[in-house]
N, C-alpha and C positions, 0 to 999 in steps of 0.2 A: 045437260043442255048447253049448247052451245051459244055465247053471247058477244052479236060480233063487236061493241064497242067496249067490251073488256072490262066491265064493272062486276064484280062479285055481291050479289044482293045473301047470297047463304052464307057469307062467313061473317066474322063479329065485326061491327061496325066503330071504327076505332073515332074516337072527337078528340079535335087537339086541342086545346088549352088554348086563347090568343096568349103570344108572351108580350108584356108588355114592362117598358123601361120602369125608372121608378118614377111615382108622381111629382112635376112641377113644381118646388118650393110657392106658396101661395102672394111669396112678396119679389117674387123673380121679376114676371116683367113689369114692376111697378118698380122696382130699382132701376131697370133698364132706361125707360122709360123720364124718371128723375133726372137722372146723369145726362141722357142726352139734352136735354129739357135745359138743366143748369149750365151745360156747356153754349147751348146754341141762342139761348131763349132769354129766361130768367134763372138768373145767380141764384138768386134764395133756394131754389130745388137742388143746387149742389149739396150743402152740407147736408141736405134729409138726404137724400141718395145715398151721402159716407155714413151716415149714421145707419140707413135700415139697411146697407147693404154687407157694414160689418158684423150686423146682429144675425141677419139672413145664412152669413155662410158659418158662423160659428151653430147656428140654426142645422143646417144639411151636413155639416161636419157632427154634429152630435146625434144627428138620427142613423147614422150608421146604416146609410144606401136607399133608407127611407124616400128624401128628397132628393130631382133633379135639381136643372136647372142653375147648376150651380157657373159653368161659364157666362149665362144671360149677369146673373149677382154681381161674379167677378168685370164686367165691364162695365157695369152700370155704378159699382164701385169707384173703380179707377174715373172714371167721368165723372164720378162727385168731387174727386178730390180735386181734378184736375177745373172744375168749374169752381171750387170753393178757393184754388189759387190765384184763379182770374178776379171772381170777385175784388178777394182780399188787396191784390195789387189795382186793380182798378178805385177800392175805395182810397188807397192812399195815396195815388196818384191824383186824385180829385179832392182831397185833404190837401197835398202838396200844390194843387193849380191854386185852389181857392184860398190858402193861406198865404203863399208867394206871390198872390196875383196883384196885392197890394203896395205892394216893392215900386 
């Protein structure tokens, strides 16, 4: 029998699998999220940023493909550290007004 829009209902019907990546590390965009946070916002979320963001990728480095997500970790990383600088130089800076300021 001829089928003019070319689907074959007699042969074996083949199902593909979805493929999919690996699952999101569960503290991915919550590091991300931190680091921006600590940069733009409030300091105090920098150092949590450095801290869950070095645990995180030693985390997807040890499950061996298990977890993605590991670029979102890595920048939200680097943003922690980078807000935990600001801070740090901002409180001594403000050490140094309020102590000098008496001069």
């Amino acid at each position: 029998m001829f089928d003019p829009y070319g689907s074959s209902l007699n042969g074996p019907v083949m199902w593909s699998r979805p493929q999919h990546g690996p699952q999101e590390h569960p503290h991915a965009s919550m590091v991300l999220i931190l680091g921006v946070l600590g940069v733009f916002c409030c300091g105090a979320c920098a150092p949590v940023a450095w801290v869950l963001g070095a645990r995180s990728l030693r985390e997807i480095d040890a499950a061996g493909g298990i977890y993605g997500g590991r670029h979102q970790v890595m920048i939200g990383l680097v943003l922690g550290i980078i807000g935990t600088v600001f801070m740090v130089c901002g409180g001594v800076l403000f050490l140094l007004l309020v102590i000098g300021g008496h001069g």
